[in-house]
N, CA, C and O atoms as CSV, one atom per row, in Angstrom:
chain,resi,resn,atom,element,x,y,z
A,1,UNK,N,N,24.635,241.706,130.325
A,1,UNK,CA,C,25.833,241.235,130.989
A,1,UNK,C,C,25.544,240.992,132.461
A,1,UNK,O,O,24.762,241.613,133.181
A,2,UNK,N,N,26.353,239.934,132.775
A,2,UNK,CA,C,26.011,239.826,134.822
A,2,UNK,C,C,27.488,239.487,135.020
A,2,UNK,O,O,28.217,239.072,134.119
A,3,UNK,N,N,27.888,239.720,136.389
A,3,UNK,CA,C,28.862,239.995,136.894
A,3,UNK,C,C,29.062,239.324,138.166
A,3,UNK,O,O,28.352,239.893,138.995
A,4,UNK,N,N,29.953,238.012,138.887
A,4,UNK,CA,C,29.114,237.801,140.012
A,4,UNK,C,C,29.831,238.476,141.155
A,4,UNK,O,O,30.830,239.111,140.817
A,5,UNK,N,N,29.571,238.472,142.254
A,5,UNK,CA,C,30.132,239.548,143.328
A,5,UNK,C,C,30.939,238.978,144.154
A,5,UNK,O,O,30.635,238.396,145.195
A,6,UNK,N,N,32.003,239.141,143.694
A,6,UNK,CA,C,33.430,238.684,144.352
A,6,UNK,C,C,33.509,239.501,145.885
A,6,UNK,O,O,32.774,240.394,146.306
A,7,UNK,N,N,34.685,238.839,146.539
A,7,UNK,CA,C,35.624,239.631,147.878
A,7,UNK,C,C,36.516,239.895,147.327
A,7,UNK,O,O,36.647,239.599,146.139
A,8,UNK,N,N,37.419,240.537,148.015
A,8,UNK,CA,C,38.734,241.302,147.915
A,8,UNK,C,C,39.545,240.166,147.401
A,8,UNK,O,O,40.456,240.683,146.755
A,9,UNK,N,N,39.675,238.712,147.367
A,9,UNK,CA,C,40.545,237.562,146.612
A,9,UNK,C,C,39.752,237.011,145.553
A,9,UNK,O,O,39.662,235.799,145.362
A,10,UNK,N,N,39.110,237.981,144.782
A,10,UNK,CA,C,38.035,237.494,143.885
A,10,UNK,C,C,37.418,235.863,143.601
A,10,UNK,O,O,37.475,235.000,142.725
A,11,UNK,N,N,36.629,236.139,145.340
A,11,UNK,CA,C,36.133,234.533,145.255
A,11,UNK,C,C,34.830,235.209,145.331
A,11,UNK,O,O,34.608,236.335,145.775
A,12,UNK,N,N,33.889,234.247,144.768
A,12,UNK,CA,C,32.320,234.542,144.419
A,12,UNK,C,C,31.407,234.460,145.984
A,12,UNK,O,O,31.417,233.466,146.711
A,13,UNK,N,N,30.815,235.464,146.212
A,13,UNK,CA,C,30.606,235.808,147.623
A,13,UNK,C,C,29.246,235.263,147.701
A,13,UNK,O,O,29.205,235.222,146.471
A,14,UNK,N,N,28.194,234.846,148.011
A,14,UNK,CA,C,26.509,234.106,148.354
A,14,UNK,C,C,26.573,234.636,149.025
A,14,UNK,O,O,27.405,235.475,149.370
A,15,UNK,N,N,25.060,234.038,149.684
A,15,UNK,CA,C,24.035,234.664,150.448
A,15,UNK,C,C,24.657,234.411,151.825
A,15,UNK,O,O,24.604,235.325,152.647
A,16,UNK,N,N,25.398,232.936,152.237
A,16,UNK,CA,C,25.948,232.712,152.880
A,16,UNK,C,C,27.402,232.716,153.413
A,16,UNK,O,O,28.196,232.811,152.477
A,17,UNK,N,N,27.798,232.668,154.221
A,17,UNK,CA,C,29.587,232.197,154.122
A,17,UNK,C,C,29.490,231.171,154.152
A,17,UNK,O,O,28.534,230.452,154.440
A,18,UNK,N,N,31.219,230.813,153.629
A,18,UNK,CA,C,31.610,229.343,153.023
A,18,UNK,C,C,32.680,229.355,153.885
A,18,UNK,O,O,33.017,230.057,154.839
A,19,UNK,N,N,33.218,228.219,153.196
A,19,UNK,CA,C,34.728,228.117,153.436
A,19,UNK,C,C,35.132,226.870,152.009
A,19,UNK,O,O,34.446,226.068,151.374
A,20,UNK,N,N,36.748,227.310,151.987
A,20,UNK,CA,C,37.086,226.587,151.011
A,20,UNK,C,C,38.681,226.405,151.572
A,20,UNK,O,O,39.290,226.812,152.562
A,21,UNK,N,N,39.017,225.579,150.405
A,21,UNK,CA,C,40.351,224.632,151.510
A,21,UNK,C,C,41.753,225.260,150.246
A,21,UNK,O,O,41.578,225.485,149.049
A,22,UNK,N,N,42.631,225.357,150.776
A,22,UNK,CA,C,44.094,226.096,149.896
A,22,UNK,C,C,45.446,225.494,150.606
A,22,UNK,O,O,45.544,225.255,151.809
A,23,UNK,N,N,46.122,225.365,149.954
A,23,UNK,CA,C,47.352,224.788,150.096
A,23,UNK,C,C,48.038,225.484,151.336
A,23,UNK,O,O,48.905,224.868,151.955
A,24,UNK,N,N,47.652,226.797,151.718
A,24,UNK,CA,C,47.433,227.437,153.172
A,24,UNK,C,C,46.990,227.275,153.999
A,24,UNK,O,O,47.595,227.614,155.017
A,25,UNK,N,N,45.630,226.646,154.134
A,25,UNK,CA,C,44.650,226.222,154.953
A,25,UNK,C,C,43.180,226.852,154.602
A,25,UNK,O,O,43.078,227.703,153.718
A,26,UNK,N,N,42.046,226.386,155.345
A,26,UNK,CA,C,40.807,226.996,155.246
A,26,UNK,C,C,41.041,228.576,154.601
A,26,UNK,O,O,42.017,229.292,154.823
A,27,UNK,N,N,40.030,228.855,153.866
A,27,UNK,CA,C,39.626,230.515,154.129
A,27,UNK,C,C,38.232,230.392,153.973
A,27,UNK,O,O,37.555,229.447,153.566
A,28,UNK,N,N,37.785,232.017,154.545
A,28,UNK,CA,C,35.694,231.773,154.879
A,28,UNK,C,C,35.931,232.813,153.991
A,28,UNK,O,O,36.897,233.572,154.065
A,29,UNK,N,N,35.105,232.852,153.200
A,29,UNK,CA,C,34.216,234.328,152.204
A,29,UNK,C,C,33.134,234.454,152.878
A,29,UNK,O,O,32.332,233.588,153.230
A,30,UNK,N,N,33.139,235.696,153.068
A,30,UNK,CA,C,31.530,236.274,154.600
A,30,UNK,C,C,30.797,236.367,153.586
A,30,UNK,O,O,31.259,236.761,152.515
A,31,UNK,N,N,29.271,235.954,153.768
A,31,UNK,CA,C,28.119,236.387,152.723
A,31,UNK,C,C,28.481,238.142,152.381
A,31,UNK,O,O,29.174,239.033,152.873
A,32,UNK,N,N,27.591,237.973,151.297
A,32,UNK,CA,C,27.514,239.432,150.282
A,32,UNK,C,C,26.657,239.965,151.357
A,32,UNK,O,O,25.851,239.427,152.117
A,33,UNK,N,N,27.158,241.465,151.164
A,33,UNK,CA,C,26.435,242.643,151.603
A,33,UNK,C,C,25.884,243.139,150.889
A,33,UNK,O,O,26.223,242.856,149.740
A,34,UNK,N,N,24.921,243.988,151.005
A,34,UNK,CA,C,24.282,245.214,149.949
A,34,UNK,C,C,25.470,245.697,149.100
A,34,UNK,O,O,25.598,245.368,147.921
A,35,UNK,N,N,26.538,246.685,149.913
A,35,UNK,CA,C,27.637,247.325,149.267
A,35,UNK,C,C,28.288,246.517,148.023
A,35,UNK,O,O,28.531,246.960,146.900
A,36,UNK,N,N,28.518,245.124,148.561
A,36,UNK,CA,C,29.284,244.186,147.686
A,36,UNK,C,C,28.001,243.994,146.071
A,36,UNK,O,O,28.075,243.498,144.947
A,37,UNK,N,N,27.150,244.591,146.738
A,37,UNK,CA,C,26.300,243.909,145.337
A,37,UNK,C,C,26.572,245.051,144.666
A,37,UNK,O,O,27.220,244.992,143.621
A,38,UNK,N,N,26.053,246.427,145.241
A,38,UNK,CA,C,26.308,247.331,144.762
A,38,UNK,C,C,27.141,247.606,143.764
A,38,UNK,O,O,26.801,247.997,142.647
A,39,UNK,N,N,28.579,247.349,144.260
A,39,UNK,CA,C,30.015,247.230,143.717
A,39,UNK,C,C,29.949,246.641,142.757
A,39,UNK,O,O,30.383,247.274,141.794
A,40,UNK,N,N,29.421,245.205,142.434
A,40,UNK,CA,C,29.189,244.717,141.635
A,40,UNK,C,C,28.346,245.009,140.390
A,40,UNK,O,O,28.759,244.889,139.237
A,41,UNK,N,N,27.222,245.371,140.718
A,41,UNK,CA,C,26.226,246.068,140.245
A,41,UNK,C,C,27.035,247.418,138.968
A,41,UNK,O,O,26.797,247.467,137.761
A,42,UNK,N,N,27.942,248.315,139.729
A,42,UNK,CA,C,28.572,248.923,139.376
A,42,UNK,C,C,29.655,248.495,137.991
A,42,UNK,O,O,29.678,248.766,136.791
A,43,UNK,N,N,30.347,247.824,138.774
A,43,UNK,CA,C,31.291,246.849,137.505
A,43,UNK,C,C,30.514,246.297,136.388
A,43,UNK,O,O,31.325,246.098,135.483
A,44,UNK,N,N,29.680,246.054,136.121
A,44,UNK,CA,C,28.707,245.031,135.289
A,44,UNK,C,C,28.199,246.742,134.431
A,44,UNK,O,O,28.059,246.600,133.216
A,45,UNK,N,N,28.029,247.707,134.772
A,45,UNK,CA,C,27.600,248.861,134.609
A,45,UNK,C,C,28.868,249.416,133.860
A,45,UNK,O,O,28.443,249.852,132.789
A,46,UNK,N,N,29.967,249.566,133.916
A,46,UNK,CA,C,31.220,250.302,133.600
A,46,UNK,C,C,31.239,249.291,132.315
A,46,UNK,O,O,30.855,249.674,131.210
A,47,UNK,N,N,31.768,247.830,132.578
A,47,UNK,CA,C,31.565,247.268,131.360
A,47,UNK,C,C,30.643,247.167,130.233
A,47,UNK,O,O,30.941,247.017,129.048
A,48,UNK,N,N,29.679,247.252,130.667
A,48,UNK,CA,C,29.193,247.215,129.400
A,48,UNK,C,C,28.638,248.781,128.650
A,48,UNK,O,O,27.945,249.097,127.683
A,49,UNK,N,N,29.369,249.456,129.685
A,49,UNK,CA,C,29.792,250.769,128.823
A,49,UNK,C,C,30.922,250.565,127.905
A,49,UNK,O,O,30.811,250.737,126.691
A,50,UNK,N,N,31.975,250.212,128.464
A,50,UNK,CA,C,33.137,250.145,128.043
A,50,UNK,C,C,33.233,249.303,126.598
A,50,UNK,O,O,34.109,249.500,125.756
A,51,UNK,N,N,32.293,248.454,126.502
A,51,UNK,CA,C,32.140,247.343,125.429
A,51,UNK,C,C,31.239,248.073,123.873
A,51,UNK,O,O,31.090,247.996,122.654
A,52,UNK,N,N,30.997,248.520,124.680
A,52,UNK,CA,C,30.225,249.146,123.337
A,52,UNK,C,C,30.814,251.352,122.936
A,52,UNK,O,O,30.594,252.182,122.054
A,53,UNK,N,N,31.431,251.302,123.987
A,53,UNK,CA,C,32.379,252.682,123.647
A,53,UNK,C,C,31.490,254.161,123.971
A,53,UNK,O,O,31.815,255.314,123.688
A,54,UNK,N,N,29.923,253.521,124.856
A,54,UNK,CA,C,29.285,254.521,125.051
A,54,UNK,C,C,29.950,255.661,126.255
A,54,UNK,O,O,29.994,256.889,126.185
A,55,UNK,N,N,30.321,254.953,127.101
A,55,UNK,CA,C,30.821,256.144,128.193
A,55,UNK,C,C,32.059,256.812,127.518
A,55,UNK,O,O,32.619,257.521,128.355
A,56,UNK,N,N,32.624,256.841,126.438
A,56,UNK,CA,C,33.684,257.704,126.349
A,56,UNK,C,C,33.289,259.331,126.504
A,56,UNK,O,O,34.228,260.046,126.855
A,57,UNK,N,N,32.514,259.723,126.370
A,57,UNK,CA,C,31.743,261.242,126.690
A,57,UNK,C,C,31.800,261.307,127.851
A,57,UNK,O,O,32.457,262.245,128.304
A,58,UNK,N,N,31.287,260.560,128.605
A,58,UNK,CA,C,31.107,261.014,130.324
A,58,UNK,C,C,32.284,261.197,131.054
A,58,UNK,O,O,32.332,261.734,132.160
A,59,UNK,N,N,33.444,260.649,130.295
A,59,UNK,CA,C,34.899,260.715,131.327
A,59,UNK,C,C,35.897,261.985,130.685
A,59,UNK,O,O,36.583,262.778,131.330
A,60,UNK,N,N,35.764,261.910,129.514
A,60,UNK,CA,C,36.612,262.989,129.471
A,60,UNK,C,C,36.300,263.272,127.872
A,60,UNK,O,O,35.973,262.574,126.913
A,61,UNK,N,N,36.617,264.877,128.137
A,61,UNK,CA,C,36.000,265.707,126.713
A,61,UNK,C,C,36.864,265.303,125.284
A,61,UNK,O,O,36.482,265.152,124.124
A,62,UNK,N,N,38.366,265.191,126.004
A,62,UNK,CA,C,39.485,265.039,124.803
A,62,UNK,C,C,38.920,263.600,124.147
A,62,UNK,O,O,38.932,263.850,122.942
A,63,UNK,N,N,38.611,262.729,124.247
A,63,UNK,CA,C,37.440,261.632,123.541
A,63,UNK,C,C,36.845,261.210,122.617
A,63,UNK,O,O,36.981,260.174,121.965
A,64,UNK,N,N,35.693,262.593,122.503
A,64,UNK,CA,C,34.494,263.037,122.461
A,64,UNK,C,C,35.317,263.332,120.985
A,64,UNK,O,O,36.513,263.481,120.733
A,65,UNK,N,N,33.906,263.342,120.016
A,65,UNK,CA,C,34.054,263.434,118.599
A,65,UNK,C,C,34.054,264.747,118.105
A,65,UNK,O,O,33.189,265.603,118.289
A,66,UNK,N,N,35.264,264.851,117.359
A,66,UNK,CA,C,35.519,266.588,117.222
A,66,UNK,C,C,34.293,267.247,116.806
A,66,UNK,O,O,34.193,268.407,117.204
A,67,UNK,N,N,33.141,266.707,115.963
A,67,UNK,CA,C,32.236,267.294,115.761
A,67,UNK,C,C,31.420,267.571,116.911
A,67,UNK,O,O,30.618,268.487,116.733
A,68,UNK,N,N,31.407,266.977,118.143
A,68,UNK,CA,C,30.801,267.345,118.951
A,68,UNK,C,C,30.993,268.467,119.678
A,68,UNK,O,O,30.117,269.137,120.225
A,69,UNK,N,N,32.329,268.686,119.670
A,69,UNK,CA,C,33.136,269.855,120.469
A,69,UNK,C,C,32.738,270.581,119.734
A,69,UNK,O,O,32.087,271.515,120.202
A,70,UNK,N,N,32.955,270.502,118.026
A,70,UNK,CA,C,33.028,272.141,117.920
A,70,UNK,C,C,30.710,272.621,117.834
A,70,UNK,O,O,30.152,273.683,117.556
A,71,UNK,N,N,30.198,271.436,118.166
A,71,UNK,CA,C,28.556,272.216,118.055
A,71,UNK,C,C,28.985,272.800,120.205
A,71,UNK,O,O,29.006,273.947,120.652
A,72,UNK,N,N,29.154,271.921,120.712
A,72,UNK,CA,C,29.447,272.789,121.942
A,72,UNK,C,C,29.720,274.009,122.176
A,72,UNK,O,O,29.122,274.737,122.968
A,73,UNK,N,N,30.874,274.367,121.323
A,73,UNK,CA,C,31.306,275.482,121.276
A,73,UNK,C,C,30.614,276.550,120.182
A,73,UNK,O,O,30.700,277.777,120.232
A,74,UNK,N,N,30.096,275.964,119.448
A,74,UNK,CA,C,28.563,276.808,118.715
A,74,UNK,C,C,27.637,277.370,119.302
A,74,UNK,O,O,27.259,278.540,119.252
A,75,UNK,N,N,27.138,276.198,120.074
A,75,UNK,CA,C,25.864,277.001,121.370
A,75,UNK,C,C,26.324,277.906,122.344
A,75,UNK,O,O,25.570,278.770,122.792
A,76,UNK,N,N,27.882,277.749,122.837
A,76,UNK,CA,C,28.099,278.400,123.433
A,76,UNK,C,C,28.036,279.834,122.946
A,76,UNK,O,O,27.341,280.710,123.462
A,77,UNK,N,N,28.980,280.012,121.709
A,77,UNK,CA,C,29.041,281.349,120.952
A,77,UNK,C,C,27.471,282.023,120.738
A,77,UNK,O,O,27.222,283.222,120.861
A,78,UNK,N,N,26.770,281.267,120.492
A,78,UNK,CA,C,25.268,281.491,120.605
A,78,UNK,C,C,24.492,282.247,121.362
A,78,UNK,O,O,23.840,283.280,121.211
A,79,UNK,N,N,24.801,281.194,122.551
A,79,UNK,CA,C,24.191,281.639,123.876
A,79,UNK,C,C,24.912,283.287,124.449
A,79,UNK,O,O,24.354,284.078,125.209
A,80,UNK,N,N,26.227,283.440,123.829
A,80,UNK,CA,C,27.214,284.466,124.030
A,80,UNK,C,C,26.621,285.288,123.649
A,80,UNK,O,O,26.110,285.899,124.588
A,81,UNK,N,N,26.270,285.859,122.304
A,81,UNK,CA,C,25.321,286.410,121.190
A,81,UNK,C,C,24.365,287.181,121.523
A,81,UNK,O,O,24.315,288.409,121.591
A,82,UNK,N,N,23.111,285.871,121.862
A,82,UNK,CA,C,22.385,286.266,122.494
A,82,UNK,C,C,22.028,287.132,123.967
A,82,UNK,O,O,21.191,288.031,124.041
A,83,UNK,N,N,22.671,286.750,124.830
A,83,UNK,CA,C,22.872,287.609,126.122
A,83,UNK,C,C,23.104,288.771,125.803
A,83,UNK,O,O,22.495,289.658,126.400
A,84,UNK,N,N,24.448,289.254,124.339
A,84,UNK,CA,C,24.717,290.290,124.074
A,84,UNK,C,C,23.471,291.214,124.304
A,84,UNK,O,O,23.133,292.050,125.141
A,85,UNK,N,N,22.864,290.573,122.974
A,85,UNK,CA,C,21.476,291.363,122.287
A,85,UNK,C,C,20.755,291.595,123.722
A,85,UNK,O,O,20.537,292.748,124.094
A,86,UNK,N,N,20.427,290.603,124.436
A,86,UNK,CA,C,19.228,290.662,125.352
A,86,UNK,C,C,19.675,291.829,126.309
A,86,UNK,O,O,18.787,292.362,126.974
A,87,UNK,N,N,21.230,292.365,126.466
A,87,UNK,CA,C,21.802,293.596,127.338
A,87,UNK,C,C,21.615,294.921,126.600
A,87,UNK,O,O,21.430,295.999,127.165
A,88,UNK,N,N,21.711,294.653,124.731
A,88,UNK,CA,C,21.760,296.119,123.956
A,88,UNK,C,C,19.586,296.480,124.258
A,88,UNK,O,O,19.077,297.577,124.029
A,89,UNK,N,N,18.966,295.519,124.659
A,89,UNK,CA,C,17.758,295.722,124.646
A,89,UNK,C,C,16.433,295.314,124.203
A,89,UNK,O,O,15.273,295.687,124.377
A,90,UNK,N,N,17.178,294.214,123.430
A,90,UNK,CA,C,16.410,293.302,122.247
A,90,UNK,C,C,15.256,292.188,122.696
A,90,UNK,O,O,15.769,291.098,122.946
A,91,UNK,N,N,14.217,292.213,122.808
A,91,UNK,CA,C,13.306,291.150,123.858
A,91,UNK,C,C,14.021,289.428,122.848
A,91,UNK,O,O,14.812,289.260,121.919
A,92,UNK,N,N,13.209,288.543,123.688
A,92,UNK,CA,C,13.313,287.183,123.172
A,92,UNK,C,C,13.194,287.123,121.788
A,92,UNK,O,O,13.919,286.800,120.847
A,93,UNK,N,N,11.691,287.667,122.001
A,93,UNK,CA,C,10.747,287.136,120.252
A,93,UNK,C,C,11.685,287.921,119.309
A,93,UNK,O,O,11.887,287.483,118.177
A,94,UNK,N,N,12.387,289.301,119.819
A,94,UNK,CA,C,12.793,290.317,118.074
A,94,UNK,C,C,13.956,289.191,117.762
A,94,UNK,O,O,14.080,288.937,116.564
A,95,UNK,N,N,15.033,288.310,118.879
A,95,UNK,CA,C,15.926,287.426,118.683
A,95,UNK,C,C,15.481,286.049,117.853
A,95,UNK,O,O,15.883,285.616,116.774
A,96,UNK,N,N,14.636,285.613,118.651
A,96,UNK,CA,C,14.065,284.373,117.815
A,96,UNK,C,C,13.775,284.545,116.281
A,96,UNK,O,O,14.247,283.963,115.305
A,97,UNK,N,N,12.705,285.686,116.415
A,97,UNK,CA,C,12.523,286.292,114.910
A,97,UNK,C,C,13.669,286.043,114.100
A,97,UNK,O,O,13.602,285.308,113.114
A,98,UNK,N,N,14.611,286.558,114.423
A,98,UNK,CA,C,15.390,286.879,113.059
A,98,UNK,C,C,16.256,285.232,113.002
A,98,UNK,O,O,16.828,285.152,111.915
A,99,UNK,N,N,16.447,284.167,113.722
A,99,UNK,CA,C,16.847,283.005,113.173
A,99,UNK,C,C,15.430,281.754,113.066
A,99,UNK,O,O,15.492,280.556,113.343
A,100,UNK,N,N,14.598,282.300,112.723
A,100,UNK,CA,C,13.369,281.537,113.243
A,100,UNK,C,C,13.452,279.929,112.087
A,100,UNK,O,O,13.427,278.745,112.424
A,101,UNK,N,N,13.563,280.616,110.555
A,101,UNK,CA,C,12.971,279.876,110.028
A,101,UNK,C,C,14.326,278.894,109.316
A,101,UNK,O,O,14.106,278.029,108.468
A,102,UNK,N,N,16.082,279.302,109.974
A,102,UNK,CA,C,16.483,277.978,110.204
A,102,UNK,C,C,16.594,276.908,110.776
A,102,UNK,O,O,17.331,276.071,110.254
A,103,UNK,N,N,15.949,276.607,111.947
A,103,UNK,CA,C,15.711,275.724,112.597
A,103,UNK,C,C,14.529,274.753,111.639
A,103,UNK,O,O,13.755,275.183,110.784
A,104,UNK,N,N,14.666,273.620,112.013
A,104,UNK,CA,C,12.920,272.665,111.817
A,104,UNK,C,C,12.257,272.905,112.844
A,104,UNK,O,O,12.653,273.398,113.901
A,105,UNK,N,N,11.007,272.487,112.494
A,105,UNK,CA,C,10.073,272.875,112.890
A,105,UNK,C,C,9.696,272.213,114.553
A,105,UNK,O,O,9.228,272.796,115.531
A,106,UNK,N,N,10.034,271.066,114.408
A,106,UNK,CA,C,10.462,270.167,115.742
A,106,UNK,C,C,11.171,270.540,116.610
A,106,UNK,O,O,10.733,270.122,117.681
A,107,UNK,N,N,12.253,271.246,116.756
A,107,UNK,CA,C,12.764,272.250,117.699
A,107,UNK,C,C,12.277,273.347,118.330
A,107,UNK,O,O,12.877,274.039,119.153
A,108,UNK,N,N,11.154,273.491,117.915
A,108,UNK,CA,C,10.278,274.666,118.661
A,108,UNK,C,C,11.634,275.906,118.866
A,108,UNK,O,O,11.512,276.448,119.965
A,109,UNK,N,N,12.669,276.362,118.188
A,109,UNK,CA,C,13.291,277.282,118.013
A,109,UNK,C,C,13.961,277.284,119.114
A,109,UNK,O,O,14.015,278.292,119.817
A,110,UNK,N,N,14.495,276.293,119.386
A,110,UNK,CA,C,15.381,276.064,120.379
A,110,UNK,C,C,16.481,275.525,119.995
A,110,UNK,O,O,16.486,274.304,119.840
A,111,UNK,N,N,17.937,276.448,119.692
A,111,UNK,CA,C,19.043,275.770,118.825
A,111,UNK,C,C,19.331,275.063,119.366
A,111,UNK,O,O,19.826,274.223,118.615
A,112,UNK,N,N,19.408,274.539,121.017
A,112,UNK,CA,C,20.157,273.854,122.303
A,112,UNK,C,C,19.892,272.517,121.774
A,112,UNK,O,O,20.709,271.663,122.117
A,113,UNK,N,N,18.933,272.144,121.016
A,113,UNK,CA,C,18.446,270.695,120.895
A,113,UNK,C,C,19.343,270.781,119.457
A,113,UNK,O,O,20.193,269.896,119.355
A,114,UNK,N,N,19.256,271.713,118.373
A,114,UNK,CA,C,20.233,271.346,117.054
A,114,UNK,C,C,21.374,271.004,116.998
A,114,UNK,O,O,22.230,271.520,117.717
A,115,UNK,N,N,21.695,269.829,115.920
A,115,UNK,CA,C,23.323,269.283,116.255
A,115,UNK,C,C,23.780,269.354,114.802
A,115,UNK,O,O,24.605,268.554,114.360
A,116,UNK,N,N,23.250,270.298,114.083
A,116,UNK,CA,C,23.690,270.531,112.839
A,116,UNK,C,C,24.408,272.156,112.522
A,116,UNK,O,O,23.922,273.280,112.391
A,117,UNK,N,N,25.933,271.546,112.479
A,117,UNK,CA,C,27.073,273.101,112.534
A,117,UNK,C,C,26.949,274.003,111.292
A,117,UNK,O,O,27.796,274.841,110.982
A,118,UNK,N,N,25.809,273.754,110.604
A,118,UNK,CA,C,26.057,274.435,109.305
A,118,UNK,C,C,24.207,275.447,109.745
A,118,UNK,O,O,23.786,276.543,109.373
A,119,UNK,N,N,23.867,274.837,110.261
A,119,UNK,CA,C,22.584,275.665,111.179
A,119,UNK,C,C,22.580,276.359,112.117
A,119,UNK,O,O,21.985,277.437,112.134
A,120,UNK,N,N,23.434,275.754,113.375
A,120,UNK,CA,C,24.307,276.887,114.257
A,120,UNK,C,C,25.122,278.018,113.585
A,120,UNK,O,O,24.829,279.188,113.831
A,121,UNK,N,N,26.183,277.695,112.708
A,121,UNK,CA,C,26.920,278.442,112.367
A,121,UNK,C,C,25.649,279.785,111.734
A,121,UNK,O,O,25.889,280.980,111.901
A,122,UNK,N,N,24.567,279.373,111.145
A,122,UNK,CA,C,23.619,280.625,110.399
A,122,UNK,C,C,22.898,280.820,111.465
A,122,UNK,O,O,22.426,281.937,111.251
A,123,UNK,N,N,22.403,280.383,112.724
A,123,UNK,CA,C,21.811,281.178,113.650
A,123,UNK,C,C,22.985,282.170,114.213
A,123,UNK,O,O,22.619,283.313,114.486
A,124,UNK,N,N,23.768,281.982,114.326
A,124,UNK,CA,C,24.922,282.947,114.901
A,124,UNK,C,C,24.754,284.116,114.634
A,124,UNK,O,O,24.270,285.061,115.257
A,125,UNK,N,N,25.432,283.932,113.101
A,125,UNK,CA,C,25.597,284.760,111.995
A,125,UNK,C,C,24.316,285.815,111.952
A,125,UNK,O,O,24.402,286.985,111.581
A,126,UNK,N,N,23.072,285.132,112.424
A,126,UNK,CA,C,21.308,286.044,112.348
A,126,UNK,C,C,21.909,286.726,113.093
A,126,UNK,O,O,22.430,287.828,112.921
A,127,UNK,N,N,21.831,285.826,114.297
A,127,UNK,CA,C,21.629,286.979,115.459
A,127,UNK,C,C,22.723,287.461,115.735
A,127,UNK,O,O,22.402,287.865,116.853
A,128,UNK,N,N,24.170,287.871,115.600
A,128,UNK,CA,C,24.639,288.796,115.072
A,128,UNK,C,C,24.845,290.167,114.281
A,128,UNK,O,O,25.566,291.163,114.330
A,129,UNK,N,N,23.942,289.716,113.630
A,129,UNK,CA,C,23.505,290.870,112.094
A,129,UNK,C,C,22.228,291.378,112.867
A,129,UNK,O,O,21.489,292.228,112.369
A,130,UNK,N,N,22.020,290.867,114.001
A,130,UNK,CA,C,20.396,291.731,114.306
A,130,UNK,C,C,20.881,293.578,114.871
A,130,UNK,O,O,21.721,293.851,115.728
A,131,UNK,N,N,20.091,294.508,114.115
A,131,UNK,CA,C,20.496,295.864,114.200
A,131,UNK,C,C,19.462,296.541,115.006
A,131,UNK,O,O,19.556,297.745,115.245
């Protein structure tokens, strides 16, 4: 997508100033600035977020696909969990240990990267049950 870089009366701004003629009289559009490209730059950026529905995550959570919320709130409970254990005395590895071998193997046992709630939900559940 390109966008071209208007002024404040959305007339197309160049390298140069112009002038153009209106039932008012003359008006000049001052050449583009950095900022104005910027701005532009920006707009051309929002849209074609907007067009394809990717920025709905970045603006606001209510949005966002309920499945996403509730793995959010998985890792969180997780991460909750864990801190527990790591205060009753429990090192990393005895934690990892006991949810090790639901994860794949590609995660290097890191649930933060898993987006599957039926895998969170059983790492929980491990490290919970760890005695």
């Amino acid at each position: 997508m390109c966008l071209p870089v208007y002024d404040s009366s959305y007339k197309s701004m160049k390298s140069k100033p112009y002038t153009y003629s209106t039932k008012y009289g003359d008006k000049e559009v001052p050449a583009a600035t950095i900022g104005d490209i910027y701005k532009s730059i920006m707009r051309c950026f929002a849209k074609n977020l907007s067009m394809w529905g990717v920025g709905l995550n970045f603006w606001t959570k209510e949005d966002a696909p309920e499945s996403v919320l509730k793995i959010e709130k998985l890792v969180k409970e997780i991460d909750s969990a864990y801190s527990m254990k790591k205060k009753r005395g429990f090192t990393d590895d005895q934690i990892i240990e006991a949810y090790k071998g639901i994860l794949p193997d590609d995660l290097e046992g890191n649930y933060k990267l898993c987006d599957n709630e039926e895998m969170l939900t059983s790492i929980k559940k491990k490290i919970l049950a760890i005695r």
